[in-house]
N, C-alpha and C positions, 0 to 999 in steps of 0.2 A: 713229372707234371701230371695231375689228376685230371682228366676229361672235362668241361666244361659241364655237360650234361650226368657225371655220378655220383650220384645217392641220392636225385628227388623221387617224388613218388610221383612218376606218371604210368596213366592205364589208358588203354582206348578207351572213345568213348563208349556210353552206356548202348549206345543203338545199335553200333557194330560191334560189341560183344555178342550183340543175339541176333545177327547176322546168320542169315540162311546158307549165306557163301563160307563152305569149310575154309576154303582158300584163306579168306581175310580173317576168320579165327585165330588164324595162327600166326594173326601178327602179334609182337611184343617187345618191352623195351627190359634192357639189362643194366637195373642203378648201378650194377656193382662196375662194368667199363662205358656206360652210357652209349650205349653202341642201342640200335633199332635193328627187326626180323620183319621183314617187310615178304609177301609173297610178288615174285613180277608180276611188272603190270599191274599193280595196283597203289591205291592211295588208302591212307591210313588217319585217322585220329585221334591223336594219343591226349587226354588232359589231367591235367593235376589237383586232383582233391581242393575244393576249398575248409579252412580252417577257419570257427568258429573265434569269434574276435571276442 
């Protein structure tokens, strides 16, 4: 059975990429088992590209 969450494209968002906190840098999500890397204690958000209609 294939993860509910594997193979979209999700990325943090744009604001906590450029995030001063190394900590939350190195959050990230893995399409290939949909699993998230969260550091403790903290919160994350992750969104999905929109596509050009």
């Amino acid at each position: 059975m294939q993860p509910v969450l594997a193979n979209p494209e999700l990325a943090p968002k744009r604001r906590q990429r450029r995030s001063v906190d190394p900590r939350l840098q190195r959050a990230n999500f893995n399409p290939r088992n949909g699993s998230f890397t969260l550091p403790g204690r903290s919160t994350a958000v992750f969104v999905q590209p929109r596509r050009p209609d």
